[in-house]
N, C-alpha and C positions, 0 to 999 in steps of 0.2 A: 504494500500500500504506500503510497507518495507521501511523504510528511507535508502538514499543511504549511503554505509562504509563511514566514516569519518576518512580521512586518514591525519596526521599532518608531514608537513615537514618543516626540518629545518635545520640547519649547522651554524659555526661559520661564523663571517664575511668573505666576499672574497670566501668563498666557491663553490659558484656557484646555491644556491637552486634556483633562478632566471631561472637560463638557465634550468634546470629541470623543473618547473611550468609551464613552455611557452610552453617548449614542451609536459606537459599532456595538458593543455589550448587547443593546436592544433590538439587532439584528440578529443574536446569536450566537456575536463572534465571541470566541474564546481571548480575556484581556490579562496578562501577568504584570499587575503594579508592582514594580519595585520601590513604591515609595511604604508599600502594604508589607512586602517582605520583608522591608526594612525594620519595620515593626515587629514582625512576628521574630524575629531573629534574636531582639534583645526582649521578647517577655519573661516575666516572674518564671525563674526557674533555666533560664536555660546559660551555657559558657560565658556567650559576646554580655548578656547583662552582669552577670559575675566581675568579669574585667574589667568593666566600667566602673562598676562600683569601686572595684580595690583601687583604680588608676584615679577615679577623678572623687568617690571620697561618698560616704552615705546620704549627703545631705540632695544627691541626686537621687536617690529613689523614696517616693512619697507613702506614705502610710500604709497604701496599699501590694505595696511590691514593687509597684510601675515606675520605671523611667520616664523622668522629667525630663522630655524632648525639648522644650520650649528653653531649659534653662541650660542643656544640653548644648543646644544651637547658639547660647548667645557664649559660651565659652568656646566654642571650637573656632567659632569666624572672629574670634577678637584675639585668637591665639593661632596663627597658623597651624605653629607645629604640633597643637593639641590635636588640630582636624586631621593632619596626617598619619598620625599617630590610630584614631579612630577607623580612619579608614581602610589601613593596614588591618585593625581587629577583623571589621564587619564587610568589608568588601567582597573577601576569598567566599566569606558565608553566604551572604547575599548571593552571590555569584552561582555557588552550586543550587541552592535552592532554584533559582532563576532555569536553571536547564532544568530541574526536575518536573516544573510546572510546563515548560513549554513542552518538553517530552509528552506530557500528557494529554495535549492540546488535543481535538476530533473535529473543530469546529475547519473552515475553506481554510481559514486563513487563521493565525494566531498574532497577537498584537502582545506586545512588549512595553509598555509604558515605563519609560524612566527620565526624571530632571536631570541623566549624569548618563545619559545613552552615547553621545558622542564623548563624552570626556576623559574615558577608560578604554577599559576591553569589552564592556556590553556589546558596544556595535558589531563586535565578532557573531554575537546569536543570531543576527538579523540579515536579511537580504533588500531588504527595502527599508529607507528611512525616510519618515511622515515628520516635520516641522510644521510646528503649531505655530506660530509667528504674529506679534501684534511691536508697536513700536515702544520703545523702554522706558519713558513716560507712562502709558500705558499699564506698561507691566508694573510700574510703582506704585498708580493709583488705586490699581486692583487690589496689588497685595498688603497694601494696608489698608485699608479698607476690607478686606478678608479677614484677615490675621490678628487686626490690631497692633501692628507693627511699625514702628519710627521708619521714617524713609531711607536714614545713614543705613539704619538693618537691614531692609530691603536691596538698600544698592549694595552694601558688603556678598550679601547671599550670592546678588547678581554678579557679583564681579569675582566671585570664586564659580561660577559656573563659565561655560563656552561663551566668548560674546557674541553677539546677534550677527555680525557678518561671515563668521566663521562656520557658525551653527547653518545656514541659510547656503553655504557653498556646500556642505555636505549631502544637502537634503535630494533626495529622488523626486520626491514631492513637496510643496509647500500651501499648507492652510493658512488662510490670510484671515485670523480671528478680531477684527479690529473693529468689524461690523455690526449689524445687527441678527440676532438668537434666528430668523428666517434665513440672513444667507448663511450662517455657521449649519443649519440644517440641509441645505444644499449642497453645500461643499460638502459634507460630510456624504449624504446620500452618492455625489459623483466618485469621492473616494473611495467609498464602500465597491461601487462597477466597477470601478478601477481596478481595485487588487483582487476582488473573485475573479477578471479575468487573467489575471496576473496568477494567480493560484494554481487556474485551468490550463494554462500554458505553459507551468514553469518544465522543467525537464523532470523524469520520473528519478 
């Protein structure tokens, strides 16, 4: 049997690759968040959360077990070397989980959602790369406005991720999210034709 296309989507923060995924989701298609494994990697009880704790100290994990991402996030981007450090833990982790779920895939096509799909080795899993794209203004006012987030945070996040021209050369595809929720449902429905047929014709 043909393994399904392995299609990777991603955008800067505030973008919107969310509202895209849902809507392939609700065709069908089979979606692996790596922002979701990301999570599952460090819950109550498992290594990657253990580490954290001994490296960055208890006051990160909250009465219930759980890791304090939020508080997480504003020590790694205000300490480089912390974030590398992190990543070195969770990545390799992240990583295997990531093939396990796409291995399982059944649906035409399988989608890969990750904010860090171009930045590493993810793009290895993928044969098509889908960019979610709006302009980084944009992207700022989203995500605070989301998040509740200071804008210096926002652009810190931003500027340890790919920057938008870089991201944008990469891409097979590009979704121009910057519109209104009617043509983001368009674009999405033309991209959904697009890679079924891209699925249907890949080589067996």
């Amino acid at each position: 049997m043909t393994r399904p296309l392995r299609v990777g989507i991603t955008g800067g923060i505030g973008s919107g690759k969310s509202a895209v995924t849902e809507r392939l989701e609700s065709k069908g298609i089979t979606v692996v968040d790596a922002d979701l494994v990301a999570r599952e990697i460090v819950e109550p009880g498992t290594p990657a959360l253990a580490a954290i704790k001994e490296h960055f100290g208890a006051a990160l994990i909250g009465c219930d077990g759980r890791l304090d991402r939020a508080g997480l996030r504003r020590i790694v981007f205000d300490a480089p070397e912390q974030r590398i450090w992190l990543e070195k833990l969770t990545h390799p982790v992240i990583a295997a989980r990531i093939r396990e779920l796409l291995a399982a895939a059944e649906s035409p096509y399988v989608v890969l959602s990750s904010p860090l799909l171009l930045e590493g080795s993810q793009a290895d899993f993928v044969s098509h790369v889908v960019v979610v794209d709006v302009p980084e203004a944009l992207q700022v006012t989203r995500t605070s406005a989301r998040d509740d987030n200071s804008e210096a945070l926002v652009r810190s996040i931003m500027a340890a991720q790919l920057d938008r021209e870089s991201r944008l050369a990469r891409a097979d595809t590009v979704i121009d999210n910057s519109g209104t929720l009617a043509e983001l449902d368009a674009a999405v429905d033309a991209l959904h034709e697009q890679l079924l047929t891209l699925a249907a014709t890949q080589p067996a």
